[in-house]
C-alpha positions as CSV (number, residue, x, y, z in Angstrom):
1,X,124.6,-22.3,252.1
2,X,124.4,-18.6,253.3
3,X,125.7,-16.4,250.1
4,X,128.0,-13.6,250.4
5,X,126.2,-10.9,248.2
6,X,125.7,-8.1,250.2
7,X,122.4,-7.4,249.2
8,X,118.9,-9.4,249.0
9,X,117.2,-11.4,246.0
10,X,115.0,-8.7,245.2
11,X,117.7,-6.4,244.5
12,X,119.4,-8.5,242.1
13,X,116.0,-8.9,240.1
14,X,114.9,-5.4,240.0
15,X,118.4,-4.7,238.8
16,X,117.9,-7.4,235.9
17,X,114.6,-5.8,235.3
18,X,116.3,-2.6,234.0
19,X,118.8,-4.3,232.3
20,X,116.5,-6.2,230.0
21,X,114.6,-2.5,229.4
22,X,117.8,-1.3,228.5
23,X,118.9,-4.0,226.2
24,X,115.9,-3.5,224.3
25,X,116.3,0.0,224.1
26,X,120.0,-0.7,222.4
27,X,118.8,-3.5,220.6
28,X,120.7,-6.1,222.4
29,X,119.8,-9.8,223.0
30,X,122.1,-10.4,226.1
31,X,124.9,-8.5,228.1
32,X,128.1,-10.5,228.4
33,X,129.6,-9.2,231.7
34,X,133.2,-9.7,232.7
35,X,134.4,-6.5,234.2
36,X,134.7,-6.6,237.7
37,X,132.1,-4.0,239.2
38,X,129.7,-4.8,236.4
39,X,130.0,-8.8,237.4
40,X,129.3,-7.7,241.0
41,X,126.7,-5.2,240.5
42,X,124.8,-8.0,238.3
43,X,125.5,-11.2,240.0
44,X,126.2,-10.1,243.8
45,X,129.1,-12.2,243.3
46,X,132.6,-10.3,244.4
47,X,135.7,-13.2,243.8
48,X,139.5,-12.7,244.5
49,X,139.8,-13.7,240.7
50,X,139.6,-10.0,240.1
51,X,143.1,-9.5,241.6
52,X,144.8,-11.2,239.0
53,X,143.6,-11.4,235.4
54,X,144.4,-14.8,235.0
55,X,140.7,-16.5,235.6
56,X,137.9,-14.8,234.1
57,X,134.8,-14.9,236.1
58,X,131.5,-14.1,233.3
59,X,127.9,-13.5,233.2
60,X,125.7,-14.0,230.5
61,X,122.4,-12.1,230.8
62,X,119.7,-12.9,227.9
63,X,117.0,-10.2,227.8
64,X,113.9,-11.5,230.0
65,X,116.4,-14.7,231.3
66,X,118.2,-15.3,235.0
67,X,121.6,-15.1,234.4
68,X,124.0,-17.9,233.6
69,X,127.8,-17.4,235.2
70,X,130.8,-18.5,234.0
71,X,133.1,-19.4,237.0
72,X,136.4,-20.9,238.2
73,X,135.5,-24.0,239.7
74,X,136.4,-22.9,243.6
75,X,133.6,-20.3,242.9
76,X,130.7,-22.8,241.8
77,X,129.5,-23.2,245.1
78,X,129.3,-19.7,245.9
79,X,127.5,-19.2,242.8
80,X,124.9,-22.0,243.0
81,X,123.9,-20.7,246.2
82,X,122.3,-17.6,245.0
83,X,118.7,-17.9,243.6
84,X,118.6,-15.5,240.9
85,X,121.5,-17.2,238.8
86,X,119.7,-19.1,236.4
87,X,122.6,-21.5,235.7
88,X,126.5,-22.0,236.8
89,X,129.0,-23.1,234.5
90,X,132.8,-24.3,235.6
91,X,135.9,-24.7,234.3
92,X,138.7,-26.6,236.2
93,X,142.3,-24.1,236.3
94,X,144.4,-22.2,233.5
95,X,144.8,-21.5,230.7
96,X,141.2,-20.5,231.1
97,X,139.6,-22.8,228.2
98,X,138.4,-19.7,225.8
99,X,135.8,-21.8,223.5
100,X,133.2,-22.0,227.0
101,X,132.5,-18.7,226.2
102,X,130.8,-19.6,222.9
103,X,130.1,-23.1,224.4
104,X,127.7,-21.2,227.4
105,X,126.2,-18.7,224.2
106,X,125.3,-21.7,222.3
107,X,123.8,-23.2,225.6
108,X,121.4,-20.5,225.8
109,X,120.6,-20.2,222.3
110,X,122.5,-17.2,221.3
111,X,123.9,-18.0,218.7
112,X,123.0,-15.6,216.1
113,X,122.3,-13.2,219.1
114,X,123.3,-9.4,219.3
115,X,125.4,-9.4,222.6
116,X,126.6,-6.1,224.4
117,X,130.2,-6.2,225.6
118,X,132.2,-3.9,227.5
119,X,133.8,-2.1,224.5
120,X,133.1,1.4,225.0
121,X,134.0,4.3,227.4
122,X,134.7,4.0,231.0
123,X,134.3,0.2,230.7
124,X,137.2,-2.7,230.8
125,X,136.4,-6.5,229.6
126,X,137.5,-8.9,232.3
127,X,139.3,-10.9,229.6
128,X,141.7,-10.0,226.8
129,X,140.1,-9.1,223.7
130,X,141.5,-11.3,221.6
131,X,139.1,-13.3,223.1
132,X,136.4,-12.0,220.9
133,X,138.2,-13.0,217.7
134,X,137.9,-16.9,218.7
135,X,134.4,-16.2,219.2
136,X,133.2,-14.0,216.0
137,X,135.4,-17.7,214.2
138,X,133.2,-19.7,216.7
139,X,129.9,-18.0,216.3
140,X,129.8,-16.3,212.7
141,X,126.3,-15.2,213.0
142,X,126.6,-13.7,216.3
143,X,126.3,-9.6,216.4
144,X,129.3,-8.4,218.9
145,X,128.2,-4.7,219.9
146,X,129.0,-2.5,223.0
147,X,127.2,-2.7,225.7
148,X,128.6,0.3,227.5
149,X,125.8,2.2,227.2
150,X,123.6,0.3,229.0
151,X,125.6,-0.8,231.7
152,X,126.8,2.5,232.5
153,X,122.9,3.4,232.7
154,X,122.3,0.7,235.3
155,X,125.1,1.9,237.4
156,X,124.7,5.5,237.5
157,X,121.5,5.7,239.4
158,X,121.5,4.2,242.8
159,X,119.0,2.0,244.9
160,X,117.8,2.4,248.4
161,X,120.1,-0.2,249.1
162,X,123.3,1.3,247.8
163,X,122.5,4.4,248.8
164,X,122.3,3.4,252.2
165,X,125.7,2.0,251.3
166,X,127.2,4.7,250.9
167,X,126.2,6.7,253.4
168,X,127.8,4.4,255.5
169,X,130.8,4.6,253.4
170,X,130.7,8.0,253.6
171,X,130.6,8.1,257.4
172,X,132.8,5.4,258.1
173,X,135.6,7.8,256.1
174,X,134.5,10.8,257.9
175,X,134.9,9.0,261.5
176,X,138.1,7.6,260.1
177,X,139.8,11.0,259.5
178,X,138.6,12.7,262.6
179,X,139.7,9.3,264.2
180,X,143.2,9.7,262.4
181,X,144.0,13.4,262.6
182,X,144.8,13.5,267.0
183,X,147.2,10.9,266.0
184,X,149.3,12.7,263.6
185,X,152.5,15.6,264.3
186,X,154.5,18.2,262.6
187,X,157.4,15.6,261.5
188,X,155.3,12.8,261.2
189,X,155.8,10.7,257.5
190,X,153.8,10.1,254.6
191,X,154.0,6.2,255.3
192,X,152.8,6.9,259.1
193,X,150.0,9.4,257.7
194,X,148.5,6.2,255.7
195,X,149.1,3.7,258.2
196,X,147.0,5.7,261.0
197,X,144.4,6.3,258.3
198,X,143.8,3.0,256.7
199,X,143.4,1.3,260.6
200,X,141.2,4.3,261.3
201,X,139.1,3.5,258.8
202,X,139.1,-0.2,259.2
203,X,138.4,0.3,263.3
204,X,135.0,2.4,262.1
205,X,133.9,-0.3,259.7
206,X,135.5,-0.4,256.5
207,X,136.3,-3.5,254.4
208,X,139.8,-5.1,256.0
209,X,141.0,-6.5,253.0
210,X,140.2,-3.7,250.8
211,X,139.5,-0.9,252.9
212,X,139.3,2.0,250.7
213,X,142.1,4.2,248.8
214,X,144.3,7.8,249.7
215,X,146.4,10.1,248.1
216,X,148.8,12.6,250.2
217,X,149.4,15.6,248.2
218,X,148.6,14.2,245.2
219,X,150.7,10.8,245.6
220,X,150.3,7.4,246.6
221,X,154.1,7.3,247.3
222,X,153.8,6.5,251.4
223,X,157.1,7.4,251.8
224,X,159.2,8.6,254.5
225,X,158.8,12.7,253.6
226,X,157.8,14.3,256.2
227,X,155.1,16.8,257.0
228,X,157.2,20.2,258.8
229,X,155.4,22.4,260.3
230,X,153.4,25.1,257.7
231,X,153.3,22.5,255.5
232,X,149.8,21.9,254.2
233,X,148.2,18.3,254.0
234,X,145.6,17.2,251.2
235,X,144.4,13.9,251.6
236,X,142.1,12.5,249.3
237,X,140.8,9.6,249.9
238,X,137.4,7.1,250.7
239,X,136.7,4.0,252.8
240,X,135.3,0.9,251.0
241,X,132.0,-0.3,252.2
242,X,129.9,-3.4,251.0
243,X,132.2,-2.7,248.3
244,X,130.7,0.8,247.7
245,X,133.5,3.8,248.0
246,X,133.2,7.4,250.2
247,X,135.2,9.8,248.6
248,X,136.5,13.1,249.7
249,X,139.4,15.6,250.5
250,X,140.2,17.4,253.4
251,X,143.2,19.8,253.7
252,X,144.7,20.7,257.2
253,X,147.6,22.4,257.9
254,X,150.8,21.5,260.8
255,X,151.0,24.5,262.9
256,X,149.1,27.6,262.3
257,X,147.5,28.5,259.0
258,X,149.1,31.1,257.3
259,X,146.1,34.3,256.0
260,X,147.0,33.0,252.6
261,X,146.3,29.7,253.5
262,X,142.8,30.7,254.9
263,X,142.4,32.5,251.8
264,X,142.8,29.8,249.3
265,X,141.1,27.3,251.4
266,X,138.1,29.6,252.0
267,X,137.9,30.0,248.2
268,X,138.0,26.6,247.7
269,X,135.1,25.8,249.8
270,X,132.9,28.6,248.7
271,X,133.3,26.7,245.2
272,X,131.6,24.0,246.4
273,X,128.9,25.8,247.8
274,X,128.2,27.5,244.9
275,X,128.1,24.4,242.7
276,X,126.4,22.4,245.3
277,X,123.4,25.0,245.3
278,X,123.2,24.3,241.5
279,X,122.4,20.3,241.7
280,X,119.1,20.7,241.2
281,X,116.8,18.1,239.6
282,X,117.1,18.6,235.7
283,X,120.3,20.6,235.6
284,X,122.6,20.0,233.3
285,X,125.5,18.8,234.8
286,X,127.4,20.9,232.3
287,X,126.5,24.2,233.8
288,X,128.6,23.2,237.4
289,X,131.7,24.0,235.6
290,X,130.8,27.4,234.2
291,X,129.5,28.3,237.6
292,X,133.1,27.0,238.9
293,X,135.2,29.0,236.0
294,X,132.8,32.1,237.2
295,X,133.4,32.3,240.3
296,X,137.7,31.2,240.0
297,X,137.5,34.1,237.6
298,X,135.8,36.5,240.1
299,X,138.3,35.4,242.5
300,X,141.1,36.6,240.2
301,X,141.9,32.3,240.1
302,X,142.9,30.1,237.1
303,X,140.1,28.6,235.1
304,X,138.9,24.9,234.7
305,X,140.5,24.0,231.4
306,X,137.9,21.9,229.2
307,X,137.2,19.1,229.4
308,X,138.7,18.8,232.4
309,X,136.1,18.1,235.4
310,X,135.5,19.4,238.9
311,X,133.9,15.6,240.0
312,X,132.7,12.5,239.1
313,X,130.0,9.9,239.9
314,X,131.1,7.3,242.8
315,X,129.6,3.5,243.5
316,X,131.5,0.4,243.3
317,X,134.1,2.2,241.6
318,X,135.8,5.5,243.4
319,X,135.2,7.1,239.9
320,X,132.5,6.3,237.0
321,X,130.3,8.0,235.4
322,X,129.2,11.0,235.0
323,X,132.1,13.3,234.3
324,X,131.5,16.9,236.0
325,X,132.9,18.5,233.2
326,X,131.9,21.1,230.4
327,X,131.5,18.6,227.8
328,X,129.1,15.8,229.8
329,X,125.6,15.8,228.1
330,X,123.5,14.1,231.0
331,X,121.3,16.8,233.6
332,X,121.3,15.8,237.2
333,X,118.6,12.9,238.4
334,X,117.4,11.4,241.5
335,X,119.9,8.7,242.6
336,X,122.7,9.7,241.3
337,X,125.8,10.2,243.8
338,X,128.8,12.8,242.8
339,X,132.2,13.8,244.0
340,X,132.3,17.2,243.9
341,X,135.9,18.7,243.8
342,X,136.4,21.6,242.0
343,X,139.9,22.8,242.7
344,X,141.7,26.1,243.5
345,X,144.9,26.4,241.7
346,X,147.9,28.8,243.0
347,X,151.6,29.2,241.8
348,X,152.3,27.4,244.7
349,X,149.5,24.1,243.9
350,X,146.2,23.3,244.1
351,X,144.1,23.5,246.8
352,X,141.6,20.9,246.5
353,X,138.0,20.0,248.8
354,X,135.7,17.6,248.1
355,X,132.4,16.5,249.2
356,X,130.2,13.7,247.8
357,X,126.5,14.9,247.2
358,X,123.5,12.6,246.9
359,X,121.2,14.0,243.9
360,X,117.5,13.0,245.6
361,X,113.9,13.8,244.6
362,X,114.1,17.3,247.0
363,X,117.2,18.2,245.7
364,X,121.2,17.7,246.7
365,X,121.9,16.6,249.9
366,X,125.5,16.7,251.4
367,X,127.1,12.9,252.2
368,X,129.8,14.1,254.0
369,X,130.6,17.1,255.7
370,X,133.6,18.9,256.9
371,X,135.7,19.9,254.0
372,X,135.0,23.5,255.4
373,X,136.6,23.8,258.2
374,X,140.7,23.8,257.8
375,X,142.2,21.7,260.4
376,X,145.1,22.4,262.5
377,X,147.6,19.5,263.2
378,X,149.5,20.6,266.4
């Protein structure tokens, strides 16, 4: 049976590989795995379960072990097709039958095991916490700690692979808007804006059924407002690739800028050169907002506030880990991908660029490219 995972066995393993390194650094015995990217990112195994939250989907990963999987019983083919699952476990519909969980620990002798869930920051269980309580009464010797840590390290440094991934994403949103933007008028609506966009994106390659996100102006209200002419057009937004998101923001303008407009815009950009040009290997990733706050200051521009951020690390999710803020302790490292987006703020807004920026062993190197140059819808 051909899988669905989008990327080869070897991928998978390596991946495992640095999850078992990083369960013994945290002193963990196995990762229990529910949340949605993590499941996918450790299993290769993406299921429409994750629209609803009424069928859990697990993985158990024991330190040196293939995984085992916890699956709803349309999956269980799927599953059993791909050769670095160790083993596949069913269950038939809802209510999702809660005492498997301990019945698979048990299974794999884990019963007195310390097991890493997703407890901490930036991470979500795929099931309801109460769940845990049935297990600590089902398992009293078990060790329930948070595995956050460590699968936040897994995530934040990207393969070959993904990064190829991205890049695609990346240019797939960039064709997507240049594709878009000939299509769109002074009078045209919010709803039409994100209709044009979304099929843009799709025509260049982006996942149909999930195709990637957008915000006009800050909303994700497509409603029937209307851009007039001087108005000024933000759209944030990323296609969805492999399951891997682009993310940036572009601002044009319907009819001719305005010198203020230039200004801000100008500004704007110059901030993301500046940071951009501090990315280098080792850095910490701290020091991007105080090079921000300089130069807004300089520019006689509000500050960042603390601990607000100017960016964020992208992947499966459109935002994870790290923050690009004042208070984030990690320094810049090969692999790592980052939305930069430091924003300009006026009485009138914000005026808000973004580029995503590989971190790579000769330094930062732009994804995407454009944000520069302020568009003109005619």
């Amino acid at each position: 049976m051909a899988t669905e995972a989008p990327f080869p066995q070897q991928e998978y393993l390596d991946r495992h590989e640095r999850a078992y390194a990083l369960m013994e650094r945290d002193g963990l015995d196995a990762l229990v795995i529910s949340g949605r990217d993590n499941y996918w990112y450790c299993t290769g195994l993406i299921s429409y379960q994750f629209d609803h939250l009424m069928r859990p989907q697990i993985c158990f990963l024991p330190k040196g072990e293939k995984p085992l999987v916890l699956v709803y019983g349309n999956e269980k083919a799927k599953a059993q097709a791909l050769p670095w699952i160790g083993k596949v476990k069913s269950y038939v519909d809802v209510p999702f039958p809660q005492e498997t969980i301990a019945d698979c620990l048990k299974e794999m002798g884990l019963r007195e095991a310390r097991l890493g869930f997703e407890l901490g920051e930036d991470q979500r269980m795929g099931f309801p916490v109460n769940y845990l309580s049935r297990l600590s009464e089902a398992l009293p010797k078990a060790k329930i700690r948070d595995g956050s840590p460590a699968l936040c390290e897994l995530r934040i440094i990207k393969s070959a692979l993904e990064i190829d991934a991205m890049r695609r994403a990346c240019e797939i949103s960039m064709k997507g808007y240049d594709r878009c933007l000939p299509q769109l008028h002074p009078g045209i609506s919010r709803r039409e804006v994100a209709e044009r966009l979304f099929i843009a994106m799709i025509e260049e390659g982006a996942n149909p059924r999930a195709p990637g996100f957008l915000m006009l102006n800050g909303s994700t209200a497509y409603d029937e407002r209307r851009y007039e002419r001087g108005d000024r057009m933000v759209a944030d937004f990323g296609a969805c690739y492999g399951g891997y998101f682009g993310d940036i923001t572009r601002m044009a303008i319907f009819g001719a800028p305005t010198a203020e407009q230039k200004k801000e815009h100008q500004a704007a950009w110059d901030l993301i050169r500046r940071c951009f040009d501090a990315m280098k290997l080792g850095t910490p990733i701290a020091e991007l907002s105080r090079i921000a706050n300089r130069e807004l200051e300089q520019r006689g521009y509000p500050k960042v506030e603390s601990p607000k951020r100017i960016g964020h690390g992208i992947g499966l999710a459109r935002a994870e880990p790290p923050s690009l803020n004042e208070v984030e302790k990690t320094v810049h490292r090969p692999g790592m991908i980052l939305a930069l987006e430091p924003k300009v703020r006026t009485e009138k807004g914000s005026v808000h660029l973004e580029e995503d920026v590989l971190i790579a062993e000769s330094g930062p190197e732009f994804l995407t490219s454009g944000a520069g140059e302020l568009r003109v819808i005619e």
